[in-house]
PQR file with spaces between the fields and no chain letter, atoms N, CA, C, O and H, PARSE charges and radii, in Angstrom:
ATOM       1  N    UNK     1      83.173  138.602  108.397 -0.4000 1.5000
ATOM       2  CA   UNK     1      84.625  138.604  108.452 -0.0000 2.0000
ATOM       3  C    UNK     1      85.072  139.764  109.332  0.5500 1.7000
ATOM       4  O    UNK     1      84.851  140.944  109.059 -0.5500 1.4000
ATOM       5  N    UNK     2      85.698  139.344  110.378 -0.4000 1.5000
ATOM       6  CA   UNK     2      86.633  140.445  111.392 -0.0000 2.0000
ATOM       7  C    UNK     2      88.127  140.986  110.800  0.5500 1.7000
ATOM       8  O    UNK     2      89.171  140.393  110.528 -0.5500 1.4000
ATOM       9  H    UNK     2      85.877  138.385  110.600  0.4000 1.0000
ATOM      10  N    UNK     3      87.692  142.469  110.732 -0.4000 1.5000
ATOM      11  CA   UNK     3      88.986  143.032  110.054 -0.0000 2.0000
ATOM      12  C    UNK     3      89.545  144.048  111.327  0.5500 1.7000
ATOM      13  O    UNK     3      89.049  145.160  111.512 -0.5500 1.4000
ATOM      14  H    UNK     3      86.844  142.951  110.952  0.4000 1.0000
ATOM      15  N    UNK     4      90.550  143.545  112.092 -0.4000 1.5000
ATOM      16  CA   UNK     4      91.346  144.580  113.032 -0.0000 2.0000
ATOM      17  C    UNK     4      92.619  145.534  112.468  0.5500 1.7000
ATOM      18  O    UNK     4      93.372  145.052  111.621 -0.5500 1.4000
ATOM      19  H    UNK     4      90.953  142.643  111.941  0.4000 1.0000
ATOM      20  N    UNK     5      92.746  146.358  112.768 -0.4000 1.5000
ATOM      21  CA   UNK     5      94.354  147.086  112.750 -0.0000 2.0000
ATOM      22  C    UNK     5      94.871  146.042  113.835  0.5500 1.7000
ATOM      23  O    UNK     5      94.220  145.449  114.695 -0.5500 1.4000
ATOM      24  H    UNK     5      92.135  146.750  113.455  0.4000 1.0000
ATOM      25  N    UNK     6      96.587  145.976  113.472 -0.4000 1.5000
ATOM      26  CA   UNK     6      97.478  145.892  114.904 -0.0000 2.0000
ATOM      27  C    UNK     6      98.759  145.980  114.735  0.5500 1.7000
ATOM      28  O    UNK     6      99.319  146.031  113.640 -0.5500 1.4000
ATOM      29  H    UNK     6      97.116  146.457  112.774  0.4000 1.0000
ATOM      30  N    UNK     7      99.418  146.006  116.078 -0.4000 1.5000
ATOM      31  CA   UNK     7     100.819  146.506  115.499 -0.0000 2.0000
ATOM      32  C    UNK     7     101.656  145.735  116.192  0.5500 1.7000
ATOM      33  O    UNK     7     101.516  145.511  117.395 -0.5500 1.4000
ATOM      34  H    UNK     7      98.963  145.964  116.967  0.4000 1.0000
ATOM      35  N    UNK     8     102.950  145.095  115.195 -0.4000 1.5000
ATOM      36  CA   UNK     8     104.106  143.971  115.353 -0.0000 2.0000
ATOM      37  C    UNK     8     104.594  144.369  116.729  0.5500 1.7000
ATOM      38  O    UNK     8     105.060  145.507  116.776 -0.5500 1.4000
ATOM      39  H    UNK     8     103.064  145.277  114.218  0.4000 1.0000
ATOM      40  N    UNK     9     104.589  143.715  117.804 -0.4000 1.5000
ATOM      41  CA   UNK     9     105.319  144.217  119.081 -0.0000 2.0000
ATOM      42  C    UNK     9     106.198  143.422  119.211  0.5500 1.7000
ATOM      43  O    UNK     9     106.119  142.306  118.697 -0.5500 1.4000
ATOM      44  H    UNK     9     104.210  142.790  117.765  0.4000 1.0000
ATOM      45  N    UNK    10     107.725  143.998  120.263 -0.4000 1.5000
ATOM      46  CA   UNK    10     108.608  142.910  120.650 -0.0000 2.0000
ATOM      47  C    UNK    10     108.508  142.586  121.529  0.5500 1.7000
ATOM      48  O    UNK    10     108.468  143.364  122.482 -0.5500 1.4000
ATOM      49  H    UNK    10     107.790  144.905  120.680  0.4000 1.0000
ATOM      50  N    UNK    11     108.386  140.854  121.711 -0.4000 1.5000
ATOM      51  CA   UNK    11     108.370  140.430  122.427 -0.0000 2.0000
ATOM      52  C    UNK    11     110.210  139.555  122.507  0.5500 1.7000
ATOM      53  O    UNK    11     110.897  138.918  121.709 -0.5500 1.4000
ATOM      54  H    UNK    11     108.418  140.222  120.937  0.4000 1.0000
ATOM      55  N    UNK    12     110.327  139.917  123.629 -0.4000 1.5000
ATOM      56  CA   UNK    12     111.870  139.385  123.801 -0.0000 2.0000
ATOM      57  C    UNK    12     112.801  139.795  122.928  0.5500 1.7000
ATOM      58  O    UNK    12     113.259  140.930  122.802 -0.5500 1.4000
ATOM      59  H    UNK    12     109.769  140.434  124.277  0.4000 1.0000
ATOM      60  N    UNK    13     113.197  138.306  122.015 -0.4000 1.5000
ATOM      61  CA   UNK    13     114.465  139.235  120.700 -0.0000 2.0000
ATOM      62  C    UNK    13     113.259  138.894  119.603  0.5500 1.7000
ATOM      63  O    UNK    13     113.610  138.703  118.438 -0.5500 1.4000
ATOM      64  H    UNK    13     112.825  137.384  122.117  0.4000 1.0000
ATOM      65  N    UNK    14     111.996  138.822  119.910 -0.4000 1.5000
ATOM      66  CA   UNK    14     111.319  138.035  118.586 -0.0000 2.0000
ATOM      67  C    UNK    14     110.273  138.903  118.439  0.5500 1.7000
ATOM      68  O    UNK    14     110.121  139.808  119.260 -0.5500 1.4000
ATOM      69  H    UNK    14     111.712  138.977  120.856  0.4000 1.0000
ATOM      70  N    UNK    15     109.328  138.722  117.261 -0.4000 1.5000
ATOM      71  CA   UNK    15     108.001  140.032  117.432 -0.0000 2.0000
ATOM      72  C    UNK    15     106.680  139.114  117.470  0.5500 1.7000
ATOM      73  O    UNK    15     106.553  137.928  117.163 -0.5500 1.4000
ATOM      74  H    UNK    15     109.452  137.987  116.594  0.4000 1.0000
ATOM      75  N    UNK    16     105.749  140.033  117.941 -0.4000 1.5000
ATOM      76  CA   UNK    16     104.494  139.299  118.300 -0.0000 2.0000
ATOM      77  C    UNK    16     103.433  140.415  117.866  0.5500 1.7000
ATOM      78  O    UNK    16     103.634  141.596  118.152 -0.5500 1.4000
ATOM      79  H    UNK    16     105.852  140.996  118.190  0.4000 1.0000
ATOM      80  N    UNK    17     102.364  140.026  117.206 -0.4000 1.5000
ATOM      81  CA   UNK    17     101.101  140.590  117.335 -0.0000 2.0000
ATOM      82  C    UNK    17      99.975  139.729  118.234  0.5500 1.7000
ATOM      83  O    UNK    17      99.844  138.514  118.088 -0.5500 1.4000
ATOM      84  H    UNK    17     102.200  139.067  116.973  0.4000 1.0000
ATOM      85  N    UNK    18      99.412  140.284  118.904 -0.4000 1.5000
ATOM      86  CA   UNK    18      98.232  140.000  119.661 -0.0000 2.0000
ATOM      87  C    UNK    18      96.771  140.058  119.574  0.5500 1.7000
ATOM      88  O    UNK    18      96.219  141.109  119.901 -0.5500 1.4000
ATOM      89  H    UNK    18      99.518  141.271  119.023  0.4000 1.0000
ATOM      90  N    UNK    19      96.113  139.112  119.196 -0.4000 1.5000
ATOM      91  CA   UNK    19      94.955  138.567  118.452 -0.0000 2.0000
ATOM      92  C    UNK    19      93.758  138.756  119.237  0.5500 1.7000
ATOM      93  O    UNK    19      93.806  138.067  120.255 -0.5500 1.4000
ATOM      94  H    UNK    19      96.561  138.258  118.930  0.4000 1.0000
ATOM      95  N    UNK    20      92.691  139.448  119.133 -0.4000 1.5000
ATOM      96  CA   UNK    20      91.681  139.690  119.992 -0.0000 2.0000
ATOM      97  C    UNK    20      90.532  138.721  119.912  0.5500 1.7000
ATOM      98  O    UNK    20      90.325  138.273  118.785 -0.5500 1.4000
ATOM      99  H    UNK    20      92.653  140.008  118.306  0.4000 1.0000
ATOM     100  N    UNK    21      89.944  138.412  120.634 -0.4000 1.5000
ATOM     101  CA   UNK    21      88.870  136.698  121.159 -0.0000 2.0000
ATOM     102  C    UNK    21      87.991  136.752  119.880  0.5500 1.7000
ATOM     103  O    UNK    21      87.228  135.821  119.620 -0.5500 1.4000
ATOM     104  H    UNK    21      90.112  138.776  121.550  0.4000 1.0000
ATOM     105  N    UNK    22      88.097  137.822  119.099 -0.4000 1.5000
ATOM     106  CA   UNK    22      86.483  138.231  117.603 -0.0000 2.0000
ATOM     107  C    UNK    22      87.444  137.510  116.484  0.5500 1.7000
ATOM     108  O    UNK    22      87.074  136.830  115.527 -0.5500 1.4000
ATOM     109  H    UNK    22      88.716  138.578  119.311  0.4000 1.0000
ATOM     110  N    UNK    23      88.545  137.790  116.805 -0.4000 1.5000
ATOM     111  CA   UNK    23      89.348  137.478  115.669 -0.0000 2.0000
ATOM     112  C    UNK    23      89.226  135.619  115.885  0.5500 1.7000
ATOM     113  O    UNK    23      88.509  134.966  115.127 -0.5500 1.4000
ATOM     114  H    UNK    23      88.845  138.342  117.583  0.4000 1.0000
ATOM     115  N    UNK    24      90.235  134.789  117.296 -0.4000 1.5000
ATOM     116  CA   UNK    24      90.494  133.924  117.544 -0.0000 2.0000
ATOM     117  C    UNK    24      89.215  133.057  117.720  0.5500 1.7000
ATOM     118  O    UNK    24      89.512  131.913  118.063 -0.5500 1.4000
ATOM     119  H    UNK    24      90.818  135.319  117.912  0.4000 1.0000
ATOM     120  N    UNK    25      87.623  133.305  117.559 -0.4000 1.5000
ATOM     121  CA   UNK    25      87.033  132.882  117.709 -0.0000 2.0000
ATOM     122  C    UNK    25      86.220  132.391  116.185  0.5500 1.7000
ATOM     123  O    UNK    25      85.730  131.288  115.944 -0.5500 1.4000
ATOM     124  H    UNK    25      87.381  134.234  117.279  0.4000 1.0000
ATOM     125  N    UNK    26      86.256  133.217  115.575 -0.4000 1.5000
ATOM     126  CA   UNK    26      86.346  133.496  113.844 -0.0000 2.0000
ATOM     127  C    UNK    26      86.985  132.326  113.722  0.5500 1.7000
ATOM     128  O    UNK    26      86.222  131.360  113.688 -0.5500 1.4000
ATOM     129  H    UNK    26      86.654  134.114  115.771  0.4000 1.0000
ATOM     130  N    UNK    27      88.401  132.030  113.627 -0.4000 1.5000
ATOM     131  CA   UNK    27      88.994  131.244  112.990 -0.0000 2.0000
ATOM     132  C    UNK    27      89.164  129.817  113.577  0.5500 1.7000
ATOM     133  O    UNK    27      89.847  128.953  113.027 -0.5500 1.4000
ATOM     134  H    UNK    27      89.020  132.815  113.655  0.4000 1.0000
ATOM     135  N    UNK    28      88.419  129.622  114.859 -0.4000 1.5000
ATOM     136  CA   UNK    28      87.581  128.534  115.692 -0.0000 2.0000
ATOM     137  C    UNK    28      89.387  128.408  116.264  0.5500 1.7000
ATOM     138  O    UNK    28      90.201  127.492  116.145 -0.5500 1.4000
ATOM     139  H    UNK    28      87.864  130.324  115.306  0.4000 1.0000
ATOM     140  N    UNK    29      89.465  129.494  116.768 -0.4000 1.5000
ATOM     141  CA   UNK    29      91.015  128.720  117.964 -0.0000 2.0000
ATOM     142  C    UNK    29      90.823  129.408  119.268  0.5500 1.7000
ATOM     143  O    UNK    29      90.408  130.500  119.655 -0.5500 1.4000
ATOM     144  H    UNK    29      88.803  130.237  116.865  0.4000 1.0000
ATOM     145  N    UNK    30      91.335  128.231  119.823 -0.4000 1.5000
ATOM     146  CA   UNK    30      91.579  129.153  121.543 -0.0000 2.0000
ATOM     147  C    UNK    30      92.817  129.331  121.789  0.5500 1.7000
ATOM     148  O    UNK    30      93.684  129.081  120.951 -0.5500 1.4000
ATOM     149  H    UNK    30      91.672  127.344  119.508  0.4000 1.0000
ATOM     150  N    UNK    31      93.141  129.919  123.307 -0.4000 1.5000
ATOM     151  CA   UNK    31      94.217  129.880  123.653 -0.0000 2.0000
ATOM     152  C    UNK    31      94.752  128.930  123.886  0.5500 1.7000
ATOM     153  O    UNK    31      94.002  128.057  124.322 -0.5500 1.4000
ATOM     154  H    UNK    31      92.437  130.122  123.987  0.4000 1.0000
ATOM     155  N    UNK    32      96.371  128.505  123.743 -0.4000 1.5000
ATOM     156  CA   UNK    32      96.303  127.410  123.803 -0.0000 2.0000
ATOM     157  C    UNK    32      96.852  126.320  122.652  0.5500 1.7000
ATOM     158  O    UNK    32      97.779  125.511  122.636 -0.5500 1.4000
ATOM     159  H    UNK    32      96.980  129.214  123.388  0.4000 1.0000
ATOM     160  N    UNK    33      95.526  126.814  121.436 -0.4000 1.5000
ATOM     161  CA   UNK    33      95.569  125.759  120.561 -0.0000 2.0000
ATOM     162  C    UNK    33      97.240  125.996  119.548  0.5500 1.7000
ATOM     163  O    UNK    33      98.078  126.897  119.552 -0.5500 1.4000
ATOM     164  H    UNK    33      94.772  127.471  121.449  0.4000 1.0000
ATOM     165  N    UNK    34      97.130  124.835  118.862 -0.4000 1.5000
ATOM     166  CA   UNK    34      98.866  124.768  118.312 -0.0000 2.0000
ATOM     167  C    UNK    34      98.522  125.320  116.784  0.5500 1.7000
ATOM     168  O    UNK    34      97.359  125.158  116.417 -0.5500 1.4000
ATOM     169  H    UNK    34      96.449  124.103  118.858  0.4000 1.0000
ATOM     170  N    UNK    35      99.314  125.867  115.999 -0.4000 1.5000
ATOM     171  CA   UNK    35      99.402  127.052  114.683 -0.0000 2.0000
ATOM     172  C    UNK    35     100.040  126.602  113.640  0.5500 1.7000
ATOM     173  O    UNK    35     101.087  126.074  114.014 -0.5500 1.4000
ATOM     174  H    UNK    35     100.260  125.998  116.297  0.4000 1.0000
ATOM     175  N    UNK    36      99.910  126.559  112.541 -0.4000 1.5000
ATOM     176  CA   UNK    36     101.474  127.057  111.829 -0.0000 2.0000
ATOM     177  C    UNK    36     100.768  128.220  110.873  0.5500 1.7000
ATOM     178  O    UNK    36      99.611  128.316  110.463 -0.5500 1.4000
ATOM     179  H    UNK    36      99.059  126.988  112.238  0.4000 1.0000
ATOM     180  N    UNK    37     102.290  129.324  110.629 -0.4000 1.5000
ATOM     181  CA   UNK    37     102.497  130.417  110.314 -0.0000 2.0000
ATOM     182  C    UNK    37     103.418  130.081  109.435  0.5500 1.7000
ATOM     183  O    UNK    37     104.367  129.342  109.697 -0.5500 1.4000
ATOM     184  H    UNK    37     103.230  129.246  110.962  0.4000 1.0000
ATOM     185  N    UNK    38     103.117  130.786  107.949 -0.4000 1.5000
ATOM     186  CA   UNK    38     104.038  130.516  106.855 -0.0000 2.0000
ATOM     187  C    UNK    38     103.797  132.084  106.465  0.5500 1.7000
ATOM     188  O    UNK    38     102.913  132.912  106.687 -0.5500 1.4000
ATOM     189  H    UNK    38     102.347  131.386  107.736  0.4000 1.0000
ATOM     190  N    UNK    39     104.943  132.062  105.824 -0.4000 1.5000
ATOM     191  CA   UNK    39     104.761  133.171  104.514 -0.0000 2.0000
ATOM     192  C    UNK    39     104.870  133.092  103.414  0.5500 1.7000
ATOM     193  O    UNK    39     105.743  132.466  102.814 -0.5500 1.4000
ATOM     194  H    UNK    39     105.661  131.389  105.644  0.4000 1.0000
ATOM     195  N    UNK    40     103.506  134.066  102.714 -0.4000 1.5000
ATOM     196  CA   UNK    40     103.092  133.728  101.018 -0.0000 2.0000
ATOM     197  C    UNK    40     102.764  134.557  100.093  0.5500 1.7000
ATOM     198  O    UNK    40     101.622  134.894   99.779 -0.5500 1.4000
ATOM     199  H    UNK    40     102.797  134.575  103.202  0.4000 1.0000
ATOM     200  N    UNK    41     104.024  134.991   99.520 -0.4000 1.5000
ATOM     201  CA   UNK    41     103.095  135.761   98.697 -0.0000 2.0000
ATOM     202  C    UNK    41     103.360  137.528   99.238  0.5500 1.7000
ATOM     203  O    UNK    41     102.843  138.390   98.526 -0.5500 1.4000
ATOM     204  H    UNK    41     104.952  134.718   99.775  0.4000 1.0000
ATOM     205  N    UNK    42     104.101  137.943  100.388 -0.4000 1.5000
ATOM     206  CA   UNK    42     104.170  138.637  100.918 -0.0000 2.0000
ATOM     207  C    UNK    42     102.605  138.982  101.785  0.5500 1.7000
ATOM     208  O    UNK    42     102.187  140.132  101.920 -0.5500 1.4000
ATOM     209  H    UNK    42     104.521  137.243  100.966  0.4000 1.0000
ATOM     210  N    UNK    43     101.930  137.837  102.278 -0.4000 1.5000
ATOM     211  CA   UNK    43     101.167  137.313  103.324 -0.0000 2.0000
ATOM     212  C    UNK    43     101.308  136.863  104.238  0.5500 1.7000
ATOM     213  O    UNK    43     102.093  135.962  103.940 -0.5500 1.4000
ATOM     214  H    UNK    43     102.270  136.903  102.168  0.4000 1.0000
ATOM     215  N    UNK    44     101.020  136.736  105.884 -0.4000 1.5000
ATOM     216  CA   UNK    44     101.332  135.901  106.379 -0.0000 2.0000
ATOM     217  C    UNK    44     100.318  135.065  107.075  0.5500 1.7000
ATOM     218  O    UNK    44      99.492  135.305  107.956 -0.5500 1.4000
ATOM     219  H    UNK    44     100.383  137.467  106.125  0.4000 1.0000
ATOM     220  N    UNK    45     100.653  133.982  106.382 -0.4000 1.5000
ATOM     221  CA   UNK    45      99.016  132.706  106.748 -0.0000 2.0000
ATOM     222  C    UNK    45      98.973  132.146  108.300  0.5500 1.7000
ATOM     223  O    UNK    45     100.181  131.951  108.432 -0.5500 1.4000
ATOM     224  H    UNK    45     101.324  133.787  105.667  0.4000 1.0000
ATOM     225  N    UNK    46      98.455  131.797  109.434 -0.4000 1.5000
ATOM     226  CA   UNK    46      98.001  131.441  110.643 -0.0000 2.0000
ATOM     227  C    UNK    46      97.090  130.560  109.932  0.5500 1.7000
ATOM     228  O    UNK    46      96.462  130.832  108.909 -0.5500 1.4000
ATOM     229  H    UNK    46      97.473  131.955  109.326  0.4000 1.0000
ATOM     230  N    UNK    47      97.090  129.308  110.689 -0.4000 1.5000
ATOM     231  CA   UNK    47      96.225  128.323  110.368 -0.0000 2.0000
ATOM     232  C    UNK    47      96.314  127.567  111.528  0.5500 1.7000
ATOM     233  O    UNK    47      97.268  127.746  112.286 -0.5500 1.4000
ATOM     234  H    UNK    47      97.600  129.087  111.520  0.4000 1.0000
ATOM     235  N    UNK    48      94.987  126.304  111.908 -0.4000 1.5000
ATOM     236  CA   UNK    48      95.127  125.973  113.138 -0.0000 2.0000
ATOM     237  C    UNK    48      95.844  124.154  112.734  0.5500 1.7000
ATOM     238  O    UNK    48      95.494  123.320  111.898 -0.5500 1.4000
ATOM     239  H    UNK    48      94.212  126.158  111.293  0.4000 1.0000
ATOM     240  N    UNK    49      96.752  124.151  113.602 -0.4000 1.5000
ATOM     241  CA   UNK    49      97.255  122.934  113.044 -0.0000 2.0000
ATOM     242  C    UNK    49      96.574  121.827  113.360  0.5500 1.7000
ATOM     243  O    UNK    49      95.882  121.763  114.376 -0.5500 1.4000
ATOM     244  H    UNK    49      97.036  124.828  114.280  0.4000 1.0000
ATOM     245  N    UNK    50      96.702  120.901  112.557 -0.4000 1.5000
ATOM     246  CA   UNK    50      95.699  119.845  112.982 -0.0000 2.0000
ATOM     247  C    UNK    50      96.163  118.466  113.152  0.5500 1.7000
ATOM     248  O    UNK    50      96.474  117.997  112.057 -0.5500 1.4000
ATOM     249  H    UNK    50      97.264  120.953  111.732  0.4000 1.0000
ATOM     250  N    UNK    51      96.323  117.651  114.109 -0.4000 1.5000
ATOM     251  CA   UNK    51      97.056  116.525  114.583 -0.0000 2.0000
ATOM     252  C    UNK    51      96.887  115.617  113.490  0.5500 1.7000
ATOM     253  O    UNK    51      95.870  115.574  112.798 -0.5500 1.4000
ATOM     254  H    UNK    51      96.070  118.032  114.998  0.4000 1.0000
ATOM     255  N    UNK    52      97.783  114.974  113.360 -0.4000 1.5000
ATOM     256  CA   UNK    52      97.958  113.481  112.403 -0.0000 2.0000
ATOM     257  C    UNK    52      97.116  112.300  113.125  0.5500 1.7000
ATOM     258  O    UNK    52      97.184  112.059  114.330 -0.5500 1.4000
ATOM     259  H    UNK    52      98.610  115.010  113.922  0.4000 1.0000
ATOM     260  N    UNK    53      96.171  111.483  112.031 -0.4000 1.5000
ATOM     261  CA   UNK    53      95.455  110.916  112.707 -0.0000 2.0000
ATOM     262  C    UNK    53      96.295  109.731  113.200  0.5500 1.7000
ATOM     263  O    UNK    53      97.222  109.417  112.453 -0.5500 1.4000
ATOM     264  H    UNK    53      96.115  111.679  111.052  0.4000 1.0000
ATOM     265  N    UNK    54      96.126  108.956  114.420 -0.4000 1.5000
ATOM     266  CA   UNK    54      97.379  107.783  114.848 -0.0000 2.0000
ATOM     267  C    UNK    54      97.645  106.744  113.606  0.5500 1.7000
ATOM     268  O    UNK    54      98.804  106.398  113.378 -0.5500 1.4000
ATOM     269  H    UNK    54      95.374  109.211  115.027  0.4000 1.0000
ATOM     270  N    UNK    55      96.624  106.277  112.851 -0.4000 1.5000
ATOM     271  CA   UNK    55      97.395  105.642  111.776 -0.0000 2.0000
ATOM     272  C    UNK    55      97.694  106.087  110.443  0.5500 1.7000
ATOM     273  O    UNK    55      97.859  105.334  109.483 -0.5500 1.4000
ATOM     274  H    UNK    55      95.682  106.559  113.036  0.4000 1.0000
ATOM     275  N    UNK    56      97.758  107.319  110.423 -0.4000 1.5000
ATOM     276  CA   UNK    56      99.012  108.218  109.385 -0.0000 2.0000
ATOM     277  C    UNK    56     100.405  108.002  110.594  0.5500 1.7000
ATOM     278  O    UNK    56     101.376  107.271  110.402 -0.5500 1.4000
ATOM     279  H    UNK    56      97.624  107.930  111.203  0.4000 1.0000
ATOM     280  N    UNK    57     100.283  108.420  111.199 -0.4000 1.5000
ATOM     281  CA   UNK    57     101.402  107.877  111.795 -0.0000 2.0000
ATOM     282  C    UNK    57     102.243  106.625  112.437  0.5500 1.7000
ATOM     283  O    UNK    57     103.458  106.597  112.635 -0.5500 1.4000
ATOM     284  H    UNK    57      99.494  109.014  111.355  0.4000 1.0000
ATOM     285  N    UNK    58     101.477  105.804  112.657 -0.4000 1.5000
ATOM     286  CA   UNK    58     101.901  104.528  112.759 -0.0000 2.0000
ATOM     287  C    UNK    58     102.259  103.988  111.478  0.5500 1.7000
ATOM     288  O    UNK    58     103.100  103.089  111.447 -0.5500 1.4000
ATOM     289  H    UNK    58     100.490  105.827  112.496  0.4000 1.0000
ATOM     290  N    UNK    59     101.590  104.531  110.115 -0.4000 1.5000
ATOM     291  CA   UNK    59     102.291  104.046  108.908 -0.0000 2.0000
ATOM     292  C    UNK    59     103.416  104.828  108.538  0.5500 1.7000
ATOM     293  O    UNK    59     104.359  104.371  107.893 -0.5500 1.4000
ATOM     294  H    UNK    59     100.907  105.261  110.140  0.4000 1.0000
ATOM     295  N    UNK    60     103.316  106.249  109.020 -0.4000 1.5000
ATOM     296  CA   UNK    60     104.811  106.256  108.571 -0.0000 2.0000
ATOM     297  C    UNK    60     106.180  106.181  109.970  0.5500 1.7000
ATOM     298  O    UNK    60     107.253  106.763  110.127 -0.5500 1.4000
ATOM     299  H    UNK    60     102.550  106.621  109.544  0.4000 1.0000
ATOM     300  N    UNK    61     105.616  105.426  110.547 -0.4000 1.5000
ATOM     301  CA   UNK    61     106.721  104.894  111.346 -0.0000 2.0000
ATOM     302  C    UNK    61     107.190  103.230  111.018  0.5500 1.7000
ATOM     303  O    UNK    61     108.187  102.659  111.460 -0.5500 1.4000
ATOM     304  H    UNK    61     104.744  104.953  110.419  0.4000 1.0000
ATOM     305  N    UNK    62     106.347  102.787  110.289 -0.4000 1.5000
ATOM     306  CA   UNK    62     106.379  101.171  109.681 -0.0000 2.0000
ATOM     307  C    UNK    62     107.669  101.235  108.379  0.5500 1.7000
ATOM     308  O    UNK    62     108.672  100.524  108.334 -0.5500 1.4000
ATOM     309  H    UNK    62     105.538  103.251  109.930  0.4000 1.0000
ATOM     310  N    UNK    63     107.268  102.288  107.417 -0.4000 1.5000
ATOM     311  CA   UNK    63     108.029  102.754  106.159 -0.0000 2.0000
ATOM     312  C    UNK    63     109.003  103.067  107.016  0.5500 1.7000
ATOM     313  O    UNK    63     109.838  102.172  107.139 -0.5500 1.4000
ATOM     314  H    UNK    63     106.453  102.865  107.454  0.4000 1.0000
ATOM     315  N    UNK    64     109.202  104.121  107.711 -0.4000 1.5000
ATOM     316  CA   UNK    64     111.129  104.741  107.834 -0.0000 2.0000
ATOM     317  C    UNK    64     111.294  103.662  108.763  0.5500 1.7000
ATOM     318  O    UNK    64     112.457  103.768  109.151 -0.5500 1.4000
ATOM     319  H    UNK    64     108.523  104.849  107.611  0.4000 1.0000
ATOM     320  N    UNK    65     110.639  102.463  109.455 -0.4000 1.5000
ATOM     321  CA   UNK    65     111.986  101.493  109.729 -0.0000 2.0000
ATOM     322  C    UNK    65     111.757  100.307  108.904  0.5500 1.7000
ATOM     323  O    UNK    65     112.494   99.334  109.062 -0.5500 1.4000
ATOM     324  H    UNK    65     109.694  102.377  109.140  0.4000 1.0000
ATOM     325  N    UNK    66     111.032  100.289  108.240 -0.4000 1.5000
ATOM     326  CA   UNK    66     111.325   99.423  106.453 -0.0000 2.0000
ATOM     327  C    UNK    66     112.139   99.595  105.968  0.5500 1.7000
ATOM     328  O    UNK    66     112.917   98.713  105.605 -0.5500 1.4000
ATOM     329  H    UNK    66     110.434  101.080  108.111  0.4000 1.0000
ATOM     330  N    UNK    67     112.311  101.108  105.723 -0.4000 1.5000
ATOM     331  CA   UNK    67     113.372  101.689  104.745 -0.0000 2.0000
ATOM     332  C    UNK    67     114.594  102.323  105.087  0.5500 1.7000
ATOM     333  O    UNK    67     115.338  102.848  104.258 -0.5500 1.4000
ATOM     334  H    UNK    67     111.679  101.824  106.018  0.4000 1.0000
ATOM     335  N    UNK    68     114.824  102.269  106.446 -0.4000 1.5000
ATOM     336  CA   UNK    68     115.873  103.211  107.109 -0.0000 2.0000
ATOM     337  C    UNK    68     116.766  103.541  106.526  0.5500 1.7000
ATOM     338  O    UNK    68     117.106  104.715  106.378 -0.5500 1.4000
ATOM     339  H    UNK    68     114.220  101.843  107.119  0.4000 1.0000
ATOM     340  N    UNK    69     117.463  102.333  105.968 -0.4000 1.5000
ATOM     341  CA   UNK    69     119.142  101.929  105.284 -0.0000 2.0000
ATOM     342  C    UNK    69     118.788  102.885  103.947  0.5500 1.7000
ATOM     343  O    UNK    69     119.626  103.782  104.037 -0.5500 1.4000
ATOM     344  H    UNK    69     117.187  101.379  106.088  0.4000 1.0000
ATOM     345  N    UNK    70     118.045  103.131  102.855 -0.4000 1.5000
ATOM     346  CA   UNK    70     117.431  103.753  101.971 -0.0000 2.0000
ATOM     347  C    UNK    70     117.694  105.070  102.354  0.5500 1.7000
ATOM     348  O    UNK    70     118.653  105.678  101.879 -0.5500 1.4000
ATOM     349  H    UNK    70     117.363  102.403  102.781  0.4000 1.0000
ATOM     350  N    UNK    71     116.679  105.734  103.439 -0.4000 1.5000
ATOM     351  CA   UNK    71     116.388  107.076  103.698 -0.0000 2.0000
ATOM     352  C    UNK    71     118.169  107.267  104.168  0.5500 1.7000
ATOM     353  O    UNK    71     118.893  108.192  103.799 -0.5500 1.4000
ATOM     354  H    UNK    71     115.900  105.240  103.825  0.4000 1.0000
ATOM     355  N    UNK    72     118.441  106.476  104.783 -0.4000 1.5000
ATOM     356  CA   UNK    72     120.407  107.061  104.925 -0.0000 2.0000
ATOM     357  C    UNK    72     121.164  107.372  104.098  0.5500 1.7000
ATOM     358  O    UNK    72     122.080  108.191  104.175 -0.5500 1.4000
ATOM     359  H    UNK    72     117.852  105.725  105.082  0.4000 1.0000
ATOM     360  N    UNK    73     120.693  106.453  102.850 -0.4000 1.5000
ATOM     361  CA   UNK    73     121.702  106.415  101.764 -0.0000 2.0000
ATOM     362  C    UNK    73     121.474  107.571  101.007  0.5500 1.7000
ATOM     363  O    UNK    73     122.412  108.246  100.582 -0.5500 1.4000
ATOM     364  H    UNK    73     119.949  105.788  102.787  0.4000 1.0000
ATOM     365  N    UNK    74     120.379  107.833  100.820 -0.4000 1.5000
ATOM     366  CA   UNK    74     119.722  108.991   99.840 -0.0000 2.0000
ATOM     367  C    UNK    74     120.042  110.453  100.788  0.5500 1.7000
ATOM     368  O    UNK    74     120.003  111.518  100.172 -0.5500 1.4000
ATOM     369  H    UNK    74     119.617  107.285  101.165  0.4000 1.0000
ATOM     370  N    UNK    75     120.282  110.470  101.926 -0.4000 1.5000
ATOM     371  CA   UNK    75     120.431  111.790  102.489 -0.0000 2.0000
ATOM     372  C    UNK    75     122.034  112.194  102.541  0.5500 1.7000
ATOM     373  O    UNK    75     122.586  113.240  102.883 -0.5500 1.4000
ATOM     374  H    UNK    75     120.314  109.605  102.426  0.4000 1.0000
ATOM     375  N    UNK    76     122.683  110.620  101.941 -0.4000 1.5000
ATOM     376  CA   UNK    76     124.000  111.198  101.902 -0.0000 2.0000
ATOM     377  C    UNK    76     124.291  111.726  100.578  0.5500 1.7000
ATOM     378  O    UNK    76     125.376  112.262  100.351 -0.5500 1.4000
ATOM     379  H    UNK    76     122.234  109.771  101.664  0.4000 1.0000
């Protein structure tokens, strides 16, 4: 397990820490690859996101136009 110091920098109006190749290689990501970042717990989790396989998604594109009139009614 790779344990670094680092420190929150600003980037623009937003902050960034910057991840070194021991770290990003550890957690099998490159540059590049797509993330999500939550907070937990007063943690903050990085995980590598992982695409929906095409028919998780083709089924739920079958349901919300099955159900459209439904999902409208219920969001009002």
């Amino acid at each position: 397990m790779s344990i670094v110091h680092k420190t929150v920098q600003r980037v623009g109006n937003s902050s960034g820490v910057v991840l070194p190749p021991e770290i990003l290689k550890e957690a099998g990501l490159e540059r590049g690859d797509e993330i999500i970042v939550r907070a937990e717990r007063g943690q903050i989790i990085i995980s590598p996101r992982v695409p929906l396989r095409e028919e998780v998604l083709t089924a739920a594109e079958t349901v919300i136009a099955r159900y459209d009139d439904v999902f409208r009614r219920l969001a009002q």
